[in-house]
N, C-alpha and C positions, 0 to 999 in steps of 0.2 A: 667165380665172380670177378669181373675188370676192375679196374681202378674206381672210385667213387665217382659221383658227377663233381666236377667243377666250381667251385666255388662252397660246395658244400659238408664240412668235416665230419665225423663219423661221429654220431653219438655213442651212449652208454650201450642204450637200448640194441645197438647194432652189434656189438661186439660179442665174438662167445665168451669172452671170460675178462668179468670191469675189471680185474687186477692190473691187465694187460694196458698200457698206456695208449698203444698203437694195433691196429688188426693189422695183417701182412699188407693188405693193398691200400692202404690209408696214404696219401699224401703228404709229409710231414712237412714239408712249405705248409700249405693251409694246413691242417693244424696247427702251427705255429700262429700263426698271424692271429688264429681265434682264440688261443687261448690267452692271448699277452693282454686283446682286447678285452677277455672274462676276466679277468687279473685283475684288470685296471678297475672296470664297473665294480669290481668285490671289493678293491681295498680303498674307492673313493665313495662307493655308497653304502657298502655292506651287501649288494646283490648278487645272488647266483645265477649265473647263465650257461644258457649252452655254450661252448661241449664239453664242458663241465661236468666229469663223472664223481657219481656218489661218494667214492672213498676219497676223494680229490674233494669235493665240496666239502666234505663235513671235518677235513683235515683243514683247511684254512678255517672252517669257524673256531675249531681248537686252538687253531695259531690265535685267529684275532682273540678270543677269550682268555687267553695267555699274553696276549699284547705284544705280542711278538713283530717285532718292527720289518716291515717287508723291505725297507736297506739295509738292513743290520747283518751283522756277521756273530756268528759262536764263538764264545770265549774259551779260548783253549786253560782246561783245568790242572793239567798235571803239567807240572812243569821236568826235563828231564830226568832230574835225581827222584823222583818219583815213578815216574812213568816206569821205567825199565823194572823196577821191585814188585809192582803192581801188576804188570802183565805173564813177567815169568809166574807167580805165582798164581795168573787165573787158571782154571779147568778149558777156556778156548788155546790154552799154549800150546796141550799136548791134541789139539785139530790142527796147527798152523804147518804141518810139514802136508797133511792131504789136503790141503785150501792153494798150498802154494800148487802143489804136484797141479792139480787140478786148473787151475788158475791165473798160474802165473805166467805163462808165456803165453797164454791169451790176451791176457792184459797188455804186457809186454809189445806183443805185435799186434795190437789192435789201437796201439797206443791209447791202454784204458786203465784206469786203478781198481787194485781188490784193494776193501778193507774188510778190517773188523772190528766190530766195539761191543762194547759191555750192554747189559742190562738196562745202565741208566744212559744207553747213546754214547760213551765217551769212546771216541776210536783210539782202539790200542794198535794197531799193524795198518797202515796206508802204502803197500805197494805197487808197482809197474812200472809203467815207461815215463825216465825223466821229466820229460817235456809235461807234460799232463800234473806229475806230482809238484812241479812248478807254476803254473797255474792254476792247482787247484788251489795249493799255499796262498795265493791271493785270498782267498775269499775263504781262509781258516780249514778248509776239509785237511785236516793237518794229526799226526800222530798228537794226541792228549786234549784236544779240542770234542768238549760236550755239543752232537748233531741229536739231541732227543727233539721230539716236535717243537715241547714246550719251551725252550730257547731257541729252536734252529727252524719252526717251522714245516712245512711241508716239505720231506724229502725221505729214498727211499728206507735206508736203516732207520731212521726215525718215526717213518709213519708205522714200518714190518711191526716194529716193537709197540705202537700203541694201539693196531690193530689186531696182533697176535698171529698174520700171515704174508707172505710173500705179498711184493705190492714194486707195480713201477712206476715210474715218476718221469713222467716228457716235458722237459724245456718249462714255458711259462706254470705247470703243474705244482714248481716248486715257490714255495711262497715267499721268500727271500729273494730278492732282484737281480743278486749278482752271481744267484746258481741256475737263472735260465738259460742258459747256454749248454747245459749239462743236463746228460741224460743217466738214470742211475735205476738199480735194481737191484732190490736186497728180501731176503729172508730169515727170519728168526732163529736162531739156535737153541736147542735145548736140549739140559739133561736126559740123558738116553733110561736113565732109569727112576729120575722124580718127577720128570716135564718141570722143572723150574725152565722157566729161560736165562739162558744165559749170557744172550746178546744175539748179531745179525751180521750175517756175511752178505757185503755188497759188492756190485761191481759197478763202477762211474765213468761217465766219458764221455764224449761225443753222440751228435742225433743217430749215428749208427748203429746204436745199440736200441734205438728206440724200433723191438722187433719183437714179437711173442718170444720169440729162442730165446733171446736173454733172461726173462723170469724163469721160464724153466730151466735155462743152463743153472742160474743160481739156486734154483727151488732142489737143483742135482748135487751140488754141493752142499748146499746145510745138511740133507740126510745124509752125503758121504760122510761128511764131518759127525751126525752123531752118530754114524755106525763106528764109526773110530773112536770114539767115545769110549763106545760103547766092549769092544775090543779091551782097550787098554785100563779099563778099573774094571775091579768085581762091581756085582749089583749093591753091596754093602761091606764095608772096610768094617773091620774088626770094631774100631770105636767108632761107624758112621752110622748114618742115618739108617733107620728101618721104615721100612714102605708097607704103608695098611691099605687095603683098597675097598673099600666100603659104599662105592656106589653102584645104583641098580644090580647088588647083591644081597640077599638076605644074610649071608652069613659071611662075614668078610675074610678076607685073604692077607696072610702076615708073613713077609718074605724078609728073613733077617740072615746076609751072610748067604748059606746052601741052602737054611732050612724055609719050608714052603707049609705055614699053616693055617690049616682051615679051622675057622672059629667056628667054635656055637653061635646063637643068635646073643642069648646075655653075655657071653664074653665077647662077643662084635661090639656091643653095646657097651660096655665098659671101659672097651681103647678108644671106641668114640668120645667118650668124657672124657678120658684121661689125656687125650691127644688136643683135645678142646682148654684145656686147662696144666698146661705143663709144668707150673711152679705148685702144682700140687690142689688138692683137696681131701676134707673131712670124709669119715663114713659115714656123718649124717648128710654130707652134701650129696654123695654118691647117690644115698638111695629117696632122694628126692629127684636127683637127673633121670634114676633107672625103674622107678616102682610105681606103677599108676596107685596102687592102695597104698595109702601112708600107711596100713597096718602090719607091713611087711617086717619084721623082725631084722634089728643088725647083725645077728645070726648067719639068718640069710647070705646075707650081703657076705659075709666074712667067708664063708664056705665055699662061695660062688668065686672073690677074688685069691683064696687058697687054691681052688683047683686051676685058675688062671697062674697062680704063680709058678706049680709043679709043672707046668704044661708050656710057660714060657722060659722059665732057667730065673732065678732070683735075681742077676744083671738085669735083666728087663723090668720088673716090676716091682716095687717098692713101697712101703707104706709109713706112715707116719709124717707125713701125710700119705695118700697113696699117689704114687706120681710113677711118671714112665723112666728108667734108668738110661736109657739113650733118646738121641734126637729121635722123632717119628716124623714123618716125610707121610701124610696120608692126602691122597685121592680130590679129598673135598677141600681141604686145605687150599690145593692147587689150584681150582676153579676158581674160590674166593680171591684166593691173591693173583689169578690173570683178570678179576673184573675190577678189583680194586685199580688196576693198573691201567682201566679200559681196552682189554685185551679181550671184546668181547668173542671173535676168533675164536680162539686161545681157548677160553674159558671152555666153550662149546664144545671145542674140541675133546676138551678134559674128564667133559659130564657123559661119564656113560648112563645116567641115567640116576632117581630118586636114591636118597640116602639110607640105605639098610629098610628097604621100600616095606616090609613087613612089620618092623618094630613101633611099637606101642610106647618106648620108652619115652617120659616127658620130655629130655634134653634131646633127646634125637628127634623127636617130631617137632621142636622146633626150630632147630637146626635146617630138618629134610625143606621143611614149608619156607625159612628166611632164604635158605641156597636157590631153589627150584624160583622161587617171586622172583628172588633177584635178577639172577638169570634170564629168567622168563620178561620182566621188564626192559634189562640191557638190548633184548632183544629186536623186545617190538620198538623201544627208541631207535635201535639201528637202523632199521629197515631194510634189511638186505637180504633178499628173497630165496637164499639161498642158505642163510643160518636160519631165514624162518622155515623154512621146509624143510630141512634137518629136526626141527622140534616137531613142527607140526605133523607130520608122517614116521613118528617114533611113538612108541606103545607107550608114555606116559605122556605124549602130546597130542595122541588121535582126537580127544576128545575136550581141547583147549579151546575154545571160541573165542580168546582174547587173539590168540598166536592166530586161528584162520582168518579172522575179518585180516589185522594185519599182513598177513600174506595174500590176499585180495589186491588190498591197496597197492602192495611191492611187485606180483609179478605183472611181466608182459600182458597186453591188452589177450594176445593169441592164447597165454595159458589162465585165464583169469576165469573162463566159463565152470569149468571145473571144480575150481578153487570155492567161487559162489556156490555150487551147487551145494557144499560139505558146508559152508555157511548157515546156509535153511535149513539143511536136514539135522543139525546143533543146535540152531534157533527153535525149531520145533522141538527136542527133543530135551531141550533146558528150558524153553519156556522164555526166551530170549525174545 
């Protein structure tokens, strides 16, 4: 394909992948010129225009709902007798020797900045080529200066982290006035063995970065970085977290340390609660979470969390109340807390599927039913054709008519016939 026609910049709809700010033949003169003029009609009427892509659009209405001033600058938080205590002791310190390896004489000679920041945006490492880290100083992109959306706007460690994936940002894209001049591209980091995130490695610079290659050069880095991670700590430190993983399983999986165990369905069912509830609970509480008949005996219940106790070592389980002896790091946990974050991404990512899909138990079926709505809502708010068709053509989504109509509406006009067919043949089939 040539270059676009003339005067007219590439939409969403044209590009293979919206993350990408720019497609390779894209003109970034025009683009530029249109986006500054969408910029303007957004932040003096509230309107969205083209070429004005989705993750781009619904990033300034987060800013404007945050009130995020499009002259304003991010307050730098740490100040340096802080800064320095706080970064050596993150979990991204022990990435920063394969971020730099990776990174840093690109930066360097492309006169661009790598950073890094935290979970809440706050950059701990802003390095490269003088000149750049001098200018960028202007306008706060500064070691201990908070870049999350919700004070900095649209930009791209900021938006990585509230959309829960790799994302670039071209010129007027950024919602703050005095970062159009900068092109930037950043991706999420995260725990290689809980999926918490733990922040975003970007790269910022000049329009020359506005190029597909740069999200993927960066999208190459965060997984180097959690494979380094991952290398350098076990899955579970003697007194760390244990990891339960209890979705789209009937029977969950408990990795603490070496050892790897597969639970029955009632003891799946009882870390469920237990993991739900960390400051503890009652044995009547228990078997009100776990017993569809209240006629079930505390018996029961006691023999069932005896053979859990022998079965996990006494450090782990604990009663009076019954409560878990270490942190538990589980599965479902993770989705919940990347949508709380609007990391609907992320979240998606996380969800292999319904919650111990088989269990009957009261606390888990309303758990399974609050996670999967929730989800399933974030979803169809998004609109992004791309996490609906991840739901919607997975075995607890084939049969979703909320998620098909919505993925109707979302994709391309060319892949939409399809889509409507699976519509009718639901509507018929529910009575829709």
């Amino acid at each position: 394909m040539g270059r676009q026609e003339a005067g007219r910049p590439r939409t969403e709809g044209e590009l293979t992948d919206p993350w990408v700010a720019l497609a390779a033949d894209t003109d970034p003169g025009e683009q530029m010129g249109a986006l500054r003029r969408a910029h303007e009609v957004f932040t003096s009427a509230g309107r969205l225009e083209r070429p004005v892509r989705t993750v781009v659009g619904q990033s300034w209405l987060r800013s404007a709902r945050a009130r995020v001033s499009p002259d304003g600058a991010p307050a730098v938080e740490f100040g340096a007798d802080e800064l320095g205590p706080y970064r050596e002791a993150h979990p991204l310190a022990r990435a920063m020797p394969v971020i730099r390896e990776l990174m840093g004489a690109y930066a360097t000679d492309g006169e661009h900045l790598l950073a890094v920041c935290d979970a809440q945006g706050r950059l701990l490492w802003v390095e490269g080529h003088a000149a750049a880290r001098r200018r960028a100083g202007a306008m706060n992109f500064v070691e201990g200066a908070r870049w999350a959306e919700s004070v900095a706007g649209t930009n791209a460690p900021g938006t990585a982290l509230a959309v829960g994936r790799p994302v670039q940002v071209f010129a007027a894209e950024h919602f703050l006035r005095p970062v159009q001049q900068w092109t930037c591209a950043a991706a999420p980091l995260h725990d290689p063995h809980t999926g918490r995130v733990l922040g975003a490695v970007d790269i910022t610079g000049g329009h020359r970065l506005a190029h597909p290659h740069s999200l993927a050069f960066v999208q190459a880095v965060a997984r180097a970085a959690e494979s380094q991670l991952a290398l350098l700590a076990p899955a579970v430190a003697e007194d760390g977290p244990v990891r339960l993983s209890a979705l789209g399983r009937d029977e969950a999986l408990l990795v603490a340390g070496d050892r790897r165990i597969r639970l029955s369905r009632r003891h799946s069912e009882i870390l469920v609660a237990l993991a739900r509830r960390p400051e503890g609970v009652s044995g009547d509480e228990l078997l009100i979470e776990l017993y569809e008949d209240e006629s079930v005996s505390p018996v029961t219940l006691r023999a069932e969390l005896s053979r859990l106790r022998r079965l996990l070592g006494p450090d782990l389980l604990h009663s009076r109340p019954y409560r878990l002896g270490v942190p538990l790091d589980a599965d479902f946990d993770t989705v919940a807390r990347r949508l709380g974050s609007g990391a609907v991404a992320g979240a998606m990512g996380a969800y292999a599927g319904p919650l111990l899909p088989g269990s009957r138990a009261p606390g888990v079926v309303r758990l399974r039913r609050r996670l999967a709505d929730q989800l399933r809502a974030a979803l169809v708010a998004r609109g992004d054709p791309g996490l609906l068709a991840d739901w919607a053509y997975s075995p607890w989504g084939e049969d979703d008519l909320q998620v098909w109509r919505a993925l109707a509406e979302a994709v391309p006009a060319g892949q939409r016939a399809a889509v409507l067919a699976r519509v009718r043949g639901l509507d018929a089939e529910q009575g829709g």
